[in-house]
C-alpha positions as CSV (number, residue, x, y, z in Angstrom):
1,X,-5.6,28.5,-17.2
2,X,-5.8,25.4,-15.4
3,X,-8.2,22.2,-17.4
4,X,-9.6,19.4,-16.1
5,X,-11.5,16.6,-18.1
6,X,-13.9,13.8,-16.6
7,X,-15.1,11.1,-19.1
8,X,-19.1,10.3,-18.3
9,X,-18.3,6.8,-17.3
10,X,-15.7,22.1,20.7
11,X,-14.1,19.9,23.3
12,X,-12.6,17.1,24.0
13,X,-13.2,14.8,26.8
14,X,-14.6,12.1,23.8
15,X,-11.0,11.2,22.8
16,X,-8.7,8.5,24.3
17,X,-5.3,10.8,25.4
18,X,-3.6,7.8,27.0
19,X,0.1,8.5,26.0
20,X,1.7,5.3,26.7
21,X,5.8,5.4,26.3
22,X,8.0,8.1,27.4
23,X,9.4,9.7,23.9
24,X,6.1,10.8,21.9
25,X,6.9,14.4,21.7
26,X,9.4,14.6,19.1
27,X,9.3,13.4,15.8
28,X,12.9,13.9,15.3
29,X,13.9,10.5,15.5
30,X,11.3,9.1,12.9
31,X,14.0,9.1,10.3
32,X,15.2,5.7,12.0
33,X,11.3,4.6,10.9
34,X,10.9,6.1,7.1
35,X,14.9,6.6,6.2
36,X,16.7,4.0,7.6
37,X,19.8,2.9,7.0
38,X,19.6,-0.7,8.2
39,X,17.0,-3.3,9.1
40,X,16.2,-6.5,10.7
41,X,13.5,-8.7,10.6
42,X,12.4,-10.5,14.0
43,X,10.8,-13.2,12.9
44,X,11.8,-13.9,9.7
45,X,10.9,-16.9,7.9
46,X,11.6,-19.4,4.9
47,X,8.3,-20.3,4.5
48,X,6.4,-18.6,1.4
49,X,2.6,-17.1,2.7
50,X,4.2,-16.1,6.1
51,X,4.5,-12.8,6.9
52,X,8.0,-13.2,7.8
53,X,8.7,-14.4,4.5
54,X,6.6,-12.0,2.8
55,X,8.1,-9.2,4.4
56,X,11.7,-9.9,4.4
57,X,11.2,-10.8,0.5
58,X,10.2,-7.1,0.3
59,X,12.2,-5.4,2.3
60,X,14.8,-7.1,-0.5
61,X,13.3,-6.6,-3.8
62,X,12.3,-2.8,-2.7
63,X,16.2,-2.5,-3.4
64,X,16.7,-1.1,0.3
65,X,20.3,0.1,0.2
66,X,21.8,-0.8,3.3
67,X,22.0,-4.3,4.9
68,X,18.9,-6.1,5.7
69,X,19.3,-8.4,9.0
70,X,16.6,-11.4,9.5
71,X,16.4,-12.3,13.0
72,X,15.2,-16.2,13.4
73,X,17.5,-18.5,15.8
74,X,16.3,-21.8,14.0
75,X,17.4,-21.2,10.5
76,X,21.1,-20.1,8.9
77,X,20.1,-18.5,5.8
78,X,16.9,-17.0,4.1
79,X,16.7,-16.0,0.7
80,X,20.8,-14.9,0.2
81,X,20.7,-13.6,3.5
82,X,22.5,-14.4,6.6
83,X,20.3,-14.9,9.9
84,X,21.1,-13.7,13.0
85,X,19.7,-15.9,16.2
86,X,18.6,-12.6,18.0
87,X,18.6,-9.0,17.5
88,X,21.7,-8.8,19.9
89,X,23.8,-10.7,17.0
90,X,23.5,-9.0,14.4
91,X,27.2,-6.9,13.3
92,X,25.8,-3.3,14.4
93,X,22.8,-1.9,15.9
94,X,20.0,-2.1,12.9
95,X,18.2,1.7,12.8
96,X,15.1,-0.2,12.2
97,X,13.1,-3.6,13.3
98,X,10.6,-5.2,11.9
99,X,8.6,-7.5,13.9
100,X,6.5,-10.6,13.6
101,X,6.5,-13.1,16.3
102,X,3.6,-14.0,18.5
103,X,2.3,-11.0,20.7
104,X,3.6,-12.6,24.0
105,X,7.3,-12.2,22.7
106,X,7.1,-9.0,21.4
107,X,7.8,-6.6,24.5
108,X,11.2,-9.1,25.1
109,X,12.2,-8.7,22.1
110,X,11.8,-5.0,22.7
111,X,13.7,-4.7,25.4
112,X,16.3,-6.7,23.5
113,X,16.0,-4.0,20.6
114,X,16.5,-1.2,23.5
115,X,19.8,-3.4,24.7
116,X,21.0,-3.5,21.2
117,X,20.6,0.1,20.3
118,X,18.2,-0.2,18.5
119,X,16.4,3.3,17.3
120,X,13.1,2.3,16.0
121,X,10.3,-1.1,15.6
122,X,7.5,-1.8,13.7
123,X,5.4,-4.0,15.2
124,X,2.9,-5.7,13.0
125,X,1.8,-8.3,15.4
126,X,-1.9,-8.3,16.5
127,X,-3.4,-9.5,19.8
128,X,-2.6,-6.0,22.1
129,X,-5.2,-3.4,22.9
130,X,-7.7,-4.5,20.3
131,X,-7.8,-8.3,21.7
132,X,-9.3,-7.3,25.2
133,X,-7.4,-6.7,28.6
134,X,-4.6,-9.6,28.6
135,X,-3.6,-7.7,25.4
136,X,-4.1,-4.5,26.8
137,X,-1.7,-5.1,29.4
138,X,1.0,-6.3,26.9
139,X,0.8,-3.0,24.7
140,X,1.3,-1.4,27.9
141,X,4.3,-3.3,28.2
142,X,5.7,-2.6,25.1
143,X,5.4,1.2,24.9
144,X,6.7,1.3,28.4
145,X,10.0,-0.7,27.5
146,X,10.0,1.4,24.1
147,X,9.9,4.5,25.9
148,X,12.6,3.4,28.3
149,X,14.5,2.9,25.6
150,X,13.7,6.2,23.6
151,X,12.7,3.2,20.8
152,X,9.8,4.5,18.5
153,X,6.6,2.5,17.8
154,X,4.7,1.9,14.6
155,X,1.7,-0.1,15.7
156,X,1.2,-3.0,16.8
157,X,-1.8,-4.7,15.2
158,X,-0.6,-2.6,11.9
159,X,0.8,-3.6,8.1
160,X,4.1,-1.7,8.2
161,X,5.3,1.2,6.3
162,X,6.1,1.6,2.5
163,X,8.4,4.7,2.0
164,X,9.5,4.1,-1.4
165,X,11.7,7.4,-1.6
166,X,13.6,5.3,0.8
167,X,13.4,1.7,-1.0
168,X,12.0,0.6,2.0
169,X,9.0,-1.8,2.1
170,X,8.5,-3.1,5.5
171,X,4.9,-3.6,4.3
172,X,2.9,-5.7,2.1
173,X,2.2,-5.7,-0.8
174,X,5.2,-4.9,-2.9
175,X,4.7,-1.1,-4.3
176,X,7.2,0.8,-5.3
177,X,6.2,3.9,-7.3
178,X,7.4,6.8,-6.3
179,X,5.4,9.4,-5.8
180,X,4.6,12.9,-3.6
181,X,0.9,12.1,-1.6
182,X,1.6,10.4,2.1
183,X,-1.0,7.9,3.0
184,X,-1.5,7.3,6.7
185,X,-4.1,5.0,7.8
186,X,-5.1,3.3,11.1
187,X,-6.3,0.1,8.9
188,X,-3.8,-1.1,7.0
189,X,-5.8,-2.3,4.7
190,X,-7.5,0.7,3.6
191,X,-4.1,2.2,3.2
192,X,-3.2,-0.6,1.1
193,X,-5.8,0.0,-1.2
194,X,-5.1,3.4,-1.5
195,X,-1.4,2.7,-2.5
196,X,-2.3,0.3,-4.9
197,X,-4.7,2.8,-6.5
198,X,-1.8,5.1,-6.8
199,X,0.6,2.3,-8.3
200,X,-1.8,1.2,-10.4
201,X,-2.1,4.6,-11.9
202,X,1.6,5.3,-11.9
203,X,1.4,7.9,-9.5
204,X,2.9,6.4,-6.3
205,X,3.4,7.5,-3.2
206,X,5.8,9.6,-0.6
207,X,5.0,7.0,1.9
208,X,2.3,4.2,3.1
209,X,2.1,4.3,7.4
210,X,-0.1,2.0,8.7
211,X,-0.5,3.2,12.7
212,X,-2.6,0.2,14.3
213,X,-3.0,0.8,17.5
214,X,-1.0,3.8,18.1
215,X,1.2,2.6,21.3
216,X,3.1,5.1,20.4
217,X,3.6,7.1,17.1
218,X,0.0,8.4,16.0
219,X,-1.7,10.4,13.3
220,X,0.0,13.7,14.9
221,X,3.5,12.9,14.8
222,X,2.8,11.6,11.1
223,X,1.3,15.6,10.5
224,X,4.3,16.8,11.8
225,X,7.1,14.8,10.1
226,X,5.6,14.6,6.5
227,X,4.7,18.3,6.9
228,X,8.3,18.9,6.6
229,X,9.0,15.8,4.0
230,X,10.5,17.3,1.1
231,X,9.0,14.3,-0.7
232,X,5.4,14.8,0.6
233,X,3.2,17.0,-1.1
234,X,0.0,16.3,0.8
235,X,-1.1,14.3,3.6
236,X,-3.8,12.2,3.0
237,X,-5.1,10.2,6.6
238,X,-7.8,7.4,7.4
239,X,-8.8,7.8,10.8
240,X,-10.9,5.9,13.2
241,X,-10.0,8.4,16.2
242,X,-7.8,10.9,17.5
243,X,-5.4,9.5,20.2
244,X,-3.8,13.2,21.6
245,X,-6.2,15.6,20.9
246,X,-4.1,18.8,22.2
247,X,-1.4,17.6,20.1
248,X,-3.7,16.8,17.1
249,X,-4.8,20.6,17.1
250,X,-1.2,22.3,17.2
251,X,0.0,19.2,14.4
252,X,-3.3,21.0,12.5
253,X,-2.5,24.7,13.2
254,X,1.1,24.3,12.2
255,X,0.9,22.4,9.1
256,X,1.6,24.7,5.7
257,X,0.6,21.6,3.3
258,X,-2.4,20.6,2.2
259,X,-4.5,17.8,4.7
260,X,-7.1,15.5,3.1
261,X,-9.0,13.5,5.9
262,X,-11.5,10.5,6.1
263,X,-12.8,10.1,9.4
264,X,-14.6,6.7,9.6
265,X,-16.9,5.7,12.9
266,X,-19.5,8.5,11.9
267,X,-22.9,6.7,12.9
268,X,-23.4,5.3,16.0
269,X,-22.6,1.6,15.4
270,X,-19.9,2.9,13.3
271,X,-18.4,4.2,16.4
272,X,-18.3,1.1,18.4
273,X,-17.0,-0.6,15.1
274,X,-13.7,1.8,15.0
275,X,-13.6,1.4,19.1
276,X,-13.4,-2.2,18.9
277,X,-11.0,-2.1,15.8
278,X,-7.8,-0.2,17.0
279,X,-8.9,0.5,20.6
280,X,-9.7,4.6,19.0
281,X,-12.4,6.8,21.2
282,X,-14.1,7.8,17.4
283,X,-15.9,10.8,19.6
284,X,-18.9,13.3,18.4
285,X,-18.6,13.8,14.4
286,X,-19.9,16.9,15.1
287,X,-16.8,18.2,16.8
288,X,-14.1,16.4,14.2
289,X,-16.3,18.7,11.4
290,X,-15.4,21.9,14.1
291,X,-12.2,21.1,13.9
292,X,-11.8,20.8,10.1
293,X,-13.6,23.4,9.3
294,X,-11.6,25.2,11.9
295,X,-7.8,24.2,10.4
296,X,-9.2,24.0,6.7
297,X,-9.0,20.5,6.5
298,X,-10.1,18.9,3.3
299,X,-12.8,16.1,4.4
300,X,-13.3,13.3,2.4
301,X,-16.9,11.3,2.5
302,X,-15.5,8.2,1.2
303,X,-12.4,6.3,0.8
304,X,-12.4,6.9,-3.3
305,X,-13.0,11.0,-2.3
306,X,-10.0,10.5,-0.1
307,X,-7.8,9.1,-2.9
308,X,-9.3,11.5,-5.1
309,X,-8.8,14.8,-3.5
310,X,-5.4,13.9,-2.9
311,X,-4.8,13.1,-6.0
312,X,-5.9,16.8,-7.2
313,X,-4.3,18.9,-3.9
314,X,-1.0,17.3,-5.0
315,X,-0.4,17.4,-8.8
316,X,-3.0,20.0,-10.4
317,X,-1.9,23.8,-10.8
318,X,-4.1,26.3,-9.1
319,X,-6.3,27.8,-11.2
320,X,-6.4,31.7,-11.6
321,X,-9.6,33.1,-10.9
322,X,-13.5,31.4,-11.1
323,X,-14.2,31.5,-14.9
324,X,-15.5,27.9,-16.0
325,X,-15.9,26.9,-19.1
326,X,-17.3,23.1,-19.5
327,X,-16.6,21.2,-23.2
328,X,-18.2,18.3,-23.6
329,X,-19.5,15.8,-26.5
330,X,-23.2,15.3,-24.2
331,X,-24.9,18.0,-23.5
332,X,-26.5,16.3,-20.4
333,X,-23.5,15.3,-18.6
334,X,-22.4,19.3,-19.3
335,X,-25.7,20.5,-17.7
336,X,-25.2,18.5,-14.4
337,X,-21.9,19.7,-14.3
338,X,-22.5,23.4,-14.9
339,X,-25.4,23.2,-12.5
340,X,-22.6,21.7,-9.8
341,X,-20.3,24.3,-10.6
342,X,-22.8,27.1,-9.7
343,X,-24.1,25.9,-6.7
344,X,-20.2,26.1,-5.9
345,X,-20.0,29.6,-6.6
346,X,-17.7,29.1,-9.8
347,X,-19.2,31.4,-12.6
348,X,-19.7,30.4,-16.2
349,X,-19.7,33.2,-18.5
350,X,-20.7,32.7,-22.2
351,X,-17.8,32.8,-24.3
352,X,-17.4,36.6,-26.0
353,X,-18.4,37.2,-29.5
354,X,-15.0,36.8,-30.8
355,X,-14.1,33.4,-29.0
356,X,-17.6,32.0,-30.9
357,X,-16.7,33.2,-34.2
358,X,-13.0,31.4,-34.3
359,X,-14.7,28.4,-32.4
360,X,-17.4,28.6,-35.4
361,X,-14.8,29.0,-38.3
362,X,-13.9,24.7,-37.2
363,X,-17.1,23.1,-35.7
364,X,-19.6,22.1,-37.8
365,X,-23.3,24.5,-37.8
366,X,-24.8,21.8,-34.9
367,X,-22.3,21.9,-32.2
368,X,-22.8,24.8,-29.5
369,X,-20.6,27.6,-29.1
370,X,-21.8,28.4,-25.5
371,X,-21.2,27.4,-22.2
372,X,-21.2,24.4,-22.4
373,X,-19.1,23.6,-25.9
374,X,-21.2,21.1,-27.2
375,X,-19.0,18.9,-29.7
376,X,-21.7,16.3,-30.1
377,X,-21.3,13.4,-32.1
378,X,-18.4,15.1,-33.9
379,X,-15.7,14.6,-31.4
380,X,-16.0,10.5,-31.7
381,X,-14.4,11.0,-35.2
382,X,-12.2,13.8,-34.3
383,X,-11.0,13.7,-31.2
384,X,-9.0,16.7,-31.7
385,X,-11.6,19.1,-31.3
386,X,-11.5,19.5,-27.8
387,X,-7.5,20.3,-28.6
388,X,-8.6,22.9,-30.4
389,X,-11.5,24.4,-28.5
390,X,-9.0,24.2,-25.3
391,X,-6.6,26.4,-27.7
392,X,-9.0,29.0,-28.5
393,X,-10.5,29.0,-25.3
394,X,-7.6,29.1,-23.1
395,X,-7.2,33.2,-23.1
396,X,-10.9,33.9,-21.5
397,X,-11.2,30.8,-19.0
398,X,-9.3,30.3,-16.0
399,X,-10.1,26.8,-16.2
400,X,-11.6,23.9,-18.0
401,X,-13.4,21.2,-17.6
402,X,-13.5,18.6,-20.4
403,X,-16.5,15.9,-20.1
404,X,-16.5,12.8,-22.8
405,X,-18.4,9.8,-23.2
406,X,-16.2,8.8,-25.7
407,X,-12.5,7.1,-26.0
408,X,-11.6,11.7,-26.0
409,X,-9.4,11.4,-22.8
410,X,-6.8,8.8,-24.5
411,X,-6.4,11.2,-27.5
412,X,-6.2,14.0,-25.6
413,X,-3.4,13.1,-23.3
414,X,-1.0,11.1,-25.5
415,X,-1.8,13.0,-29.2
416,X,0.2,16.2,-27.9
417,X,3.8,13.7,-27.5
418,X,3.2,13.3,-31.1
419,X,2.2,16.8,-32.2
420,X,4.1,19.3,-30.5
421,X,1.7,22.2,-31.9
422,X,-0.7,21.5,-29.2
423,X,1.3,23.9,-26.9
424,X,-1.5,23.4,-23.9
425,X,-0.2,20.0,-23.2
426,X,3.2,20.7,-21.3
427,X,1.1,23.6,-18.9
428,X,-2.2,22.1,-18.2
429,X,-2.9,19.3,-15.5
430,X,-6.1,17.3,-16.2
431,X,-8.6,15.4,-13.9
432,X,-10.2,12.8,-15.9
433,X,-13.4,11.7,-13.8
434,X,-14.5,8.8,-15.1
435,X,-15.1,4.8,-15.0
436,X,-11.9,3.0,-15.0
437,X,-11.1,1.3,-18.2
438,X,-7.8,0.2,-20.2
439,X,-7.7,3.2,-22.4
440,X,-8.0,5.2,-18.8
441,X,-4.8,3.5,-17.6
442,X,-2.9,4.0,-20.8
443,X,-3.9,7.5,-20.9
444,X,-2.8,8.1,-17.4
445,X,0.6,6.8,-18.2
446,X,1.1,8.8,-21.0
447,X,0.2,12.1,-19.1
448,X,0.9,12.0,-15.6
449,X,1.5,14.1,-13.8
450,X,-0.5,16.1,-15.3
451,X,-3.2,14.1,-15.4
452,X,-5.8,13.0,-12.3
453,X,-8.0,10.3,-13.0
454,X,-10.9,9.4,-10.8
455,X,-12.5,6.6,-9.0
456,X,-16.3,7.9,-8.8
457,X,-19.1,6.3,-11.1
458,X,-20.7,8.7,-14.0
459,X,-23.2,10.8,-12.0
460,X,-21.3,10.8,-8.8
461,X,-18.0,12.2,-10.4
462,X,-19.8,15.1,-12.5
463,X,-22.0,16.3,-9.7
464,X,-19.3,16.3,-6.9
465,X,-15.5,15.3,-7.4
466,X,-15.0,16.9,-10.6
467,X,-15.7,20.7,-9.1
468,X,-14.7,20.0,-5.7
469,X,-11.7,18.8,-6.6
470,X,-11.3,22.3,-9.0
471,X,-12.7,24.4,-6.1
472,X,-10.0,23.7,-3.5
473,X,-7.4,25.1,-5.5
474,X,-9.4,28.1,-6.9
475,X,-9.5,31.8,-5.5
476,X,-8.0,30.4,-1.7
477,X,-11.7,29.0,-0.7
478,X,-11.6,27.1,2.7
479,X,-12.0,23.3,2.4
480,X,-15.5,23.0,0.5
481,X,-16.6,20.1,2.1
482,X,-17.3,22.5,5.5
483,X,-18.9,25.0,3.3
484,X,-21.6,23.6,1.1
């Protein structure tokens, strides 16, 4: 029995497959990227608001193991650290650099990496593909000396990578909860926000990738590799466009864990919006929904769906079977969620006679002992109702969904630490759909992992997250969003 508790609060001619750089087959070599063991920082800097600076004070407060190598030939030392004038200077060959310096200098100091040895770069510089045909012309540049080189790419025009398993933030801002749900994005700030979601909520993350504009690794190689992350439990991607669609589809048909997409440039001006921004070809939605449907791809609508079905796809159980039973202290919020649940082809028995009669023998002569459990007013005073409803129920449901307009989730999910007769708690995950408050947070601490809580308003979470989120892991049912 799995519960879940909300609180009422085909082809292809459309798709850029310019593959720029020699070495974009293998993904191999994309330890040198998330599990280095060294870095350097071209274009490190002293001065605070600076991405140099920013960046370089991560990479040290992350607690990245192995030696961290800022690159700047007009200063000595930077935070503790010892500066190297150029890449070439630095005691051994870095697996990993980080670069900032103006776009012009980037594919030199490439080709300097490549002389060096080194294996990978991150290139969070702007002004290539996305800045017209001048920077066209330099990405060109860059991949081609990167592939020469056998040097893999993230970006340019990107925000970095956070892979906190590896202590490594060559990112911004400073994150560093641990966690097993991979967010790739090609905005960085929309992966950004998604990390801080999960870091806010205690959850973390396997891994933030911001991809920019692709001039070499993409969204496919990123399927691949995380697919066979041990740390990664789901892949969760923002994408504007697909950049090799032949090896998008095998990266799809091979991948055994669970993929949660948001593809943004839907509308028509949305399309030239995403073209403009990382130089992607956003093509026809109709063909991206072929293709998820086809590989079961979870599609999100909107970025909070993204973070949300994650969220569920990663850390709650599958449930057994279809049987819903919905508990709730309003009896309206339970009716729009029953009515969701059946239009999603979950059924909702009434409880048998027996169930009713123990349920009866606690709740007072007003409170319904149907489908919904209607705890009314009751369970303001004592939270601990839906404990014991969830106790009694647990044998004829294969999973619940608890909906509260009260303060019910913080009981719920800390009370158990301090009565160990709730025996539910240690095997039940929970997805708490509701407005985000303080008590939401400090329930969420005290539960997790167990414990999901949404982004969605009142109505929004009851009539969609809430079930879909329940659906994809019940009875093996392809992604709902292709099916409704």
């Amino acid at each position: 029995m799995v519960l879940y508790t909300a609180k009422a609060p085909c082809h292809f001619t459309i798709f850029n497959n310019d593959k720029k750089g020699g070495n974009m087959e293998s993904t191999n070599n994309l330890d040198a990227i998330f599990k280095p063991q060294s870095v350097a920082l071209i274009g490190a800097s002293g001065t605070p608001g600076k991405l140099g600076y920013d960046i370089l004070y991560n990479l040290i407060h992350a607690g990245f193991d192995g030696p961290i190598y800022p690159v700047n030939p007009k200063a000595d030392e930077l935070l503790g650290l010892t500066v190297y004038k150029d890449i070439g200077s630095v005691p051994s060959p870095p697996d990993l650099a980080v670069i900032v310096i103006p776009a012009k200098m980037v594919p030199g100091a490439i080709q300097q990496c490549g002389e060096a040895g080194v294996k990978a770069a991150i290139v969070v510089t702007g002004g290539f593909a996305e800045a017209g045909e001048e920077g066209e012309k330099l990405q060109s540049e860059l991949a081609r000396i990167a592939g020469q080189y056998g040097i893999r790419v993230i970006g340019p025009n990107c925000q970095g990578v956070n892979s906190p398993h590896s202590n490594l933030c060559a990112s911004w801002p400073l994150l560093t909860s641990r966690g097993g749900m991979a967010f790739i994005a090609q905005s960085g700030t929309v992966g950004a926000a998604l990390m801080d979601w999960a870091s806010e909520e205690q959850l973390g993350v396997s891994v933030f990738v911001s991809l920019g504009n692709r001039a070499d690794v993409d969204e496919s190689d990123c399927i691949q590799y995380f697919n066979n992350d041990p740390d990664t439990r789901v892949i969760a991607l923002y994408m504007e466009g697909v950049k090799r669609p032949e090896v998008f589809l095998e990266s799809l048909s091979k991948v055994t864990k669970p993929v949660v997409i948001l593809k943004a440039g839907r509308s028509a001006w949305g399309r030239v919006a995403a073209e403009s921004h990382t130089k992607s070809m956003a093509g026809s939605d109709a063909v991206y929904d072929a293709i998820f449907k086809k590989y079961k791809v979870h599609r999100a609508e909107t970025l909070e769906e993204l973070y949300d079905f994650a969220k569920a796809l990663a850390y709650m159980k599958k449930p057994p079977g279809k049987r819903l039973l919905t508990i709730s202290s309003s009896g309206g919020i339970a009716i729009l969620a029953i009515d969701e649940a059946e239009k999603l082809g979950f059924e909702v028995p009434t409880p048998s006679d027996d169930l009713k009669q123990r349920l009866r023998a606690f709740l007072s002569a007003h409170c319904g002992v149907s489908n919904p459990v209607d705890l009314t007013g009751d369970a303001i005073t004592d939270p601990s109702l839906y404990a014991r409803v969830i106790k009694e129920a647990r044998s004829e449901f294969d999973a619940m969904v608890v909906l509260s307009a009260t303060r019910f989730t913080e009981h719920l999910t800390w009370s158990p630490r301090a009565n160990r007769n709730w025996s539910f708690s240690a095997a039940v995950p929970m997805l708490n759909v509701k407005k985000r408050s303080s008590c939401t947070k400090r329930a969420f601490r005290l539960s997790r992992p167990r414990s999901v809580v949404s982004k969605h308003s009142i109505s929004f979470s009851v009539s969609t997250s809430l079930n879909r989120a329940l659906r994809k892991h019940c009875m093996n049912l392809p992604p709902l969003r292709l099916y409704t």
